[in-house]
NULO-254827 format. One line per field, with one value per residue (C-alpha): residue in one letter; x, y, z. Coordinates in steps of 0.05 Angstrom, whole numbers. Example, Ala and Ser with C-alpha at 12.3 -4.5 7.8 and 13.67 -1.06 7.14 Angstrom:
NULO-254827
residu	(a, s) .
x	(246, 273) .
y	(-90, -21) .
z	(156, 143) .
***
This chain:
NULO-254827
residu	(x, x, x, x, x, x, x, x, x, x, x, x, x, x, x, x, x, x, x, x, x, x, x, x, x, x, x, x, x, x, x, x, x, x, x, x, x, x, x, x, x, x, x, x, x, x, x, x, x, x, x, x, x, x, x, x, x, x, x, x, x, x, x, x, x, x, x, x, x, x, x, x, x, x, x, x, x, x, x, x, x, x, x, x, x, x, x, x, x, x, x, x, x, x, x, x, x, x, x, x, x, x, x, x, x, x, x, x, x, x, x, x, x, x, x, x, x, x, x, x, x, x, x, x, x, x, x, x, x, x, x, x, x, x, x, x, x, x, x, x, x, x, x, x, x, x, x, x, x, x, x, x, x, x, x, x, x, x, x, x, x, x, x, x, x, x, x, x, x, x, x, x, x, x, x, x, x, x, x, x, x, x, x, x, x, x, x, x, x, x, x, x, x, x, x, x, x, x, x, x, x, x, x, x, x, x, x, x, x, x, x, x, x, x, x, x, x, x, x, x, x, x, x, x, x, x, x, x, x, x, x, x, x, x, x, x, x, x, x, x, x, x, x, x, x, x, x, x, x, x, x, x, x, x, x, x, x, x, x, x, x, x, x, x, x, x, x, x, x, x, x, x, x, x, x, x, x, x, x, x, x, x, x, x, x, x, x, x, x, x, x, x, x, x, x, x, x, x, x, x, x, x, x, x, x, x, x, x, x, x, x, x, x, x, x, x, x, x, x, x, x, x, x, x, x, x, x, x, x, x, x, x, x, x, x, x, x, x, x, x, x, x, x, x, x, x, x, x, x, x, x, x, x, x, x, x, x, x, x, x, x, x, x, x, x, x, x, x, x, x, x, x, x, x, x, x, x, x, x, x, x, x, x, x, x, x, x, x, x, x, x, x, x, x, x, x, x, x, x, x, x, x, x, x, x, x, x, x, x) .
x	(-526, -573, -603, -641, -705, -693, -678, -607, -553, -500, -424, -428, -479, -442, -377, -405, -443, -387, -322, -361, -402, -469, -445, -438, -366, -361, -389, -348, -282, -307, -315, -244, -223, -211, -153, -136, -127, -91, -39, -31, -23, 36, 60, 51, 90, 147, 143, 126, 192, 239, 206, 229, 291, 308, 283, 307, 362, 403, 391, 400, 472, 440, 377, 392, 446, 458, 526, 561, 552, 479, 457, 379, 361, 278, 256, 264, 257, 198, 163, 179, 189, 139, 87, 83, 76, 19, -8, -17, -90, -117, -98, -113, -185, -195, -177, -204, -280, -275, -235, -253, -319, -323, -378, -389, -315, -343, -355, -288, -259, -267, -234, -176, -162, -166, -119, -71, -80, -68, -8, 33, 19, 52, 104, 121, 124, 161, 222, 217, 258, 302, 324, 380, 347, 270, 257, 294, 245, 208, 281, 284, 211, 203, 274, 334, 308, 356, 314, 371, 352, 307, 300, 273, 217, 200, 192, 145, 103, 97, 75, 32, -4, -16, -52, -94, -115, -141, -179, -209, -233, -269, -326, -334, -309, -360, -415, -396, -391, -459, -420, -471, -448, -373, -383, -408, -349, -311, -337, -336, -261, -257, -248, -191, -156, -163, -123, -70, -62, -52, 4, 31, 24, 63, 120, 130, 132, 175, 223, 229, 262, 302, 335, 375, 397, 442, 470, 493, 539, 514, 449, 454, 463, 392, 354, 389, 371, 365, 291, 278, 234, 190, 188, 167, 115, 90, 95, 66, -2, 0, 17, -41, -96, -73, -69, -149, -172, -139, -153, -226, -230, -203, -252, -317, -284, -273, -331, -383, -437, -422, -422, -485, -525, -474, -486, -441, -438, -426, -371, -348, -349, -309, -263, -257, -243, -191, -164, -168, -127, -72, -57, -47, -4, 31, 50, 74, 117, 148, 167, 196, 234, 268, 273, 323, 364, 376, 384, 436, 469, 460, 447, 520, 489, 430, 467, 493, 451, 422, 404, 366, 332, 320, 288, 245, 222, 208, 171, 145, 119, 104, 92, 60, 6, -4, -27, -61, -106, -120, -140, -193, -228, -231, -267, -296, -260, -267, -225, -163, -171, -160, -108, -62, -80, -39, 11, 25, 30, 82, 119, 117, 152, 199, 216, 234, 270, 308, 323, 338, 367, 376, 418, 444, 506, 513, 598, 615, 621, 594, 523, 465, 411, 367, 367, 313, 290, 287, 234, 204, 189, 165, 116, 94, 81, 39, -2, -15, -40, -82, -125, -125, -157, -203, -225, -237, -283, -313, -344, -334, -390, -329, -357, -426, -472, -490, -558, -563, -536, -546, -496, -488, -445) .
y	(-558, -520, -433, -412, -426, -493, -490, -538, -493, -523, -506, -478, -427, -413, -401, -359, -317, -316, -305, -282, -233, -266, -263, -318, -338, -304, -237, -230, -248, -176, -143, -150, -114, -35, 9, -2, -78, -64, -32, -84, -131, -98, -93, -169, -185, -148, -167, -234, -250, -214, -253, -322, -290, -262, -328, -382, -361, -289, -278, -217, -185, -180, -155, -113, -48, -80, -73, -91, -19, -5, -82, -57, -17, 3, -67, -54, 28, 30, -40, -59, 7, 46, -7, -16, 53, 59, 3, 27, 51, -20, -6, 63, 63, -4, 18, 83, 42, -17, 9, 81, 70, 123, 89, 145, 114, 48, 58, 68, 14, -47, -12, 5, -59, -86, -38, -53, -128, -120, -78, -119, -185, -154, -119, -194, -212, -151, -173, -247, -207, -176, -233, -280, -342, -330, -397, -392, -334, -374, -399, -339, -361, -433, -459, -409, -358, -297, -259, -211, -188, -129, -164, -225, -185, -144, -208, -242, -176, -176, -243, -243, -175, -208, -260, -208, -167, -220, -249, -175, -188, -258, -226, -194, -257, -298, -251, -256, -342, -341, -367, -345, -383, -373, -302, -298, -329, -280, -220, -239, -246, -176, -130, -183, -184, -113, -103, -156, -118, -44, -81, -118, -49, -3, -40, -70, 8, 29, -25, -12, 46, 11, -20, 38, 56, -5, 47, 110, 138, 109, 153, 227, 255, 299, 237, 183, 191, 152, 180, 153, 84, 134, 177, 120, 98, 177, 170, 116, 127, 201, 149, 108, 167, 197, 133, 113, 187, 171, 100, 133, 184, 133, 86, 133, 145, 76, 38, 87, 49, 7, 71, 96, 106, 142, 199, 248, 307, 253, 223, 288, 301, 233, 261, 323, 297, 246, 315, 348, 283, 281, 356, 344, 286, 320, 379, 327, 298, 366, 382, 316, 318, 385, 349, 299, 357, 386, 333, 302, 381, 379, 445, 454, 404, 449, 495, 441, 405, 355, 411, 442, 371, 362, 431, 417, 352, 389, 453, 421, 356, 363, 435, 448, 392, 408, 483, 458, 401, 468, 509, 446, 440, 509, 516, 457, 436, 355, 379, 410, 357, 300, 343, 356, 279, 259, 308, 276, 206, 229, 258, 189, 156, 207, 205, 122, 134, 191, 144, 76, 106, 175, 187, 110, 117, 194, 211, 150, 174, 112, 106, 59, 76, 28, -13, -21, -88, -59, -8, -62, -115, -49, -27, -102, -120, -55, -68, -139, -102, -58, -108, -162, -96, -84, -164, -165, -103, -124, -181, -182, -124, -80, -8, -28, -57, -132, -129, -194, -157, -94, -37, -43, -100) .
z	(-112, -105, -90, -40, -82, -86, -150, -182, -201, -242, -235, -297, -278, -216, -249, -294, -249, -188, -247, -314, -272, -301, -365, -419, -431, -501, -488, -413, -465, -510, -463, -440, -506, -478, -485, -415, -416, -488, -451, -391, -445, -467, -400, -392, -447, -433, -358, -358, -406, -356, -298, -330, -353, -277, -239, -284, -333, -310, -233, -209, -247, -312, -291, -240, -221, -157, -123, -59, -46, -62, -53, -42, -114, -143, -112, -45, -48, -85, -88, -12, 28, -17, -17, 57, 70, 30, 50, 121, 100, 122, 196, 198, 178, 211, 280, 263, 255, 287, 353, 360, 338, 278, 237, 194, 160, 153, 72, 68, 106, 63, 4, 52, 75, 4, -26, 50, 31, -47, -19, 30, -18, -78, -38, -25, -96, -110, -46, -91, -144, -110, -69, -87, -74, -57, -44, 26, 44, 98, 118, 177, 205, 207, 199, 219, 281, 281, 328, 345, 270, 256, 191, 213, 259, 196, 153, 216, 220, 141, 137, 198, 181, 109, 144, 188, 129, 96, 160, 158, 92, 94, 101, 36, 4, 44, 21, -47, -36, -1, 58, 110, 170, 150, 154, 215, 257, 203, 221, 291, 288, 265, 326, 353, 275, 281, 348, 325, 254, 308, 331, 279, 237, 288, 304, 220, 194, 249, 230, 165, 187, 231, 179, 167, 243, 216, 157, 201, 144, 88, 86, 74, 151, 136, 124, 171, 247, 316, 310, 241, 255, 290, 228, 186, 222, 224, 153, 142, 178, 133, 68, 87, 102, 36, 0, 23, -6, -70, -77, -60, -114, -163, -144, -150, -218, -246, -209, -218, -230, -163, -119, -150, -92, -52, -32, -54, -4, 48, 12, 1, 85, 95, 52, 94, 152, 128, 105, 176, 206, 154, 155, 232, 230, 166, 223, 272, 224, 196, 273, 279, 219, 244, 315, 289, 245, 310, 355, 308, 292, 215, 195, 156, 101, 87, 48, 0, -57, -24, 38, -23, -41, 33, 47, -22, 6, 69, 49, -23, 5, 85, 100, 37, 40, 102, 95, 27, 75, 124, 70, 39, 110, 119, 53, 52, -20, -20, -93, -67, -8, -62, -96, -34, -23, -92, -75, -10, -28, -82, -19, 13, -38, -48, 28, 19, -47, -9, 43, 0, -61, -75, -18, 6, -2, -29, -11, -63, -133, -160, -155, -165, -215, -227, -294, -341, -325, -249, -274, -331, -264, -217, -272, -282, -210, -196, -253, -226, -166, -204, -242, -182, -147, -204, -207, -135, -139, -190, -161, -93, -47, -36, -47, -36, 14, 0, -3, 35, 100, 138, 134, 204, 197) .
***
């Protein structure tokens, strides 16, 4: 083969510029000895072990807390409902650019939709462990249709959106390939991905919460309501504004050297106004919230301990981040934006634990808590996100420009 010079390129030379960054084989394998890849090292040894030992040899008794009682534990609550909340970024800022036409998002739009691919792939891996035989888990789509199951339309939208997201991201991988012609017909797909991935993306969060219209009950009265697949999906569209201005400041931090010529006042404004939207939408929810306590007459339990754990999820988490997003427009603080951004994505997962764990089943004086493997295999599958993240950006003209093509792409 050959570059655009003319010149022959080996596969040697191409693997070693496309995987080894340019780098000779030896000196790419040094420079993978840092603190941070000493620890996921340890975390690959202790997960990798419990991954044979759960798929091949225990199953799920040994491994897990699991009951009849609480049959979804930290796999589902965390790794599953978590996940796709925070994955919702992908949608958001891709509708945001590509349908409402706010170009001045655009940097931020190819990180988003990596971290909402990254997201909704490993939330897959992370269902694998929790079910009992994961090998049957394209049984409900291409074998046995129980499409009176909001189960099997979460799994279609899951798997569908998983395909959209990464239809939205060809492109970079194209660029990175050289795949001029490919890219083209890739980014020509992207408006119609994008309005499939709107759809897909509403009606998937709101059934998550539909799950648990099936567990009136089961869930704490303060938590569970008719209204609660629309308070997911409010959630998650706050979970996935938050999530991009994290990912973002994490990002600048990390990859510095690839988001060198950004500017940093206008990163700093993009910032802001992701700020202005989620303290709106943070409002919306808060009213909403309150909407269902009344509509389903639950006041009595807010004097009782989990009223107190429900009011500091409410005031701590919502109204809180909300007044804190106000107060970073108003003074312009991209700082206490990104703050009140980490403070609300820890409200988000709170919010699915609340719903999946904490209070699933909460007038039985048994409960689940997770076991240690359950945290061992949550800890090991987010840190296969994080450096499958960090490869990709790596390589791949994520935070920057290629300078092949114009930023009007």
């Amino acid at each position: 083969m050959s570059d655009t010079s003319g010149e022959a390129v080996t596969w040697q030379a191409l693997l070693a510029d496309k995987l080894f960054m340019g780098q000779p084989f030896k000196r790419y394998l040094r420079g993978l000895v840092t603190p941070f890849n000493a620890v996921v090292l340890i975390i690959m040894c202790v997960g990798i072990p419990i991954t044979v030992y759960r798929f091949l040899i225990g199953g799920l008794e040994p491994t897990t807390n699991l009951t009849d009682n609480s049959p979804w534990g930290l796999w589902i609550g965390f790794d599953v409902l978590c996940g796709v909340a925070l994955a919702a970024g992908g949608f958001v800022l891709g509708s945001a650019v590509h349908l409402f036409g706010m170009r001045q998002y655009y940097p931020l739009v190819r990180p988003a939709i990596l971290t909402g691919f990254l997201g909704y792939f490993f939330v897959v891996v992370g269902l694998c462990y929790d079910l009992g035989r994961p090998w049957r888990l394209p049984y409900p789509m291409i074998v046995s249709y129980g499409v009176t199951s909001v189960m099997f339309l979460v799994g279609w939208h899951v798997a569908t959106y998983l395909t959209v997201q990464f239809l939205e991201f060809c492109p970079a991988i194209f660029e990175w390939l050289g795949w001029k012609k490919v890219r083209k017909w890739a980014v020509w797909l992207t408006i119609g991905a994008t309005v499939f991935g709107v759809i897909l993306s509403t009606l998937h969060q709101s059934a998550l919460g539909a799950l648990f219209l099936l567990a009136k009950g089961k869930v704490h009265p303060l938590w569970y309501s008719p209204y609660i697949p629309i308070f997911f999906f409010t959630s998650a569209v706050i979970g996935g504004i938050t999530m991009v201005i994290f990912e973002s400041m994490l990002s600048h931090r990390v990859f510095h050297s690839q988001v060198a010529d950004h500017d940093p006042a206008e990163t700093d404004r993009l910032v802001i106004g992701l700020g202005k939207a989620a303290s709106v939408l943070l409002f919306t929810y808060f009213c909403l919230k309150w909407i269902g306590v009344a509509h389903g007459q639950t006041w009595k339990y807010l004097n009782t301990g989990y009223g107190y754990w429900f009011l500091l999820e409410m005031f701590g988490f919502v109204l809180l981040p909300c007044f804190l997003f106000v107060i970073g427009v108003r003074i312009q603080s991209a700082a206490l934006v990104r703050f009140t951004a980490v403070v609300t994505v820890l409200g988000i997962i709170l919010n699915r634990l609340n719903v999946s764990i904490i209070t699933f089943q909460w007038n039985l004086p048994d409960r689940y808590f997770p076991h240690w493997m359950e945290f061992a295999v949550t800890i090991f599958v987010v840190t296969l996100g994080l450096i499958t993240f960090r490869w990709i950006v790596n390589r791949m003209p994520v935070l920057y420009d290629h300078p092949d093509y114009p930023p009007e792409h």
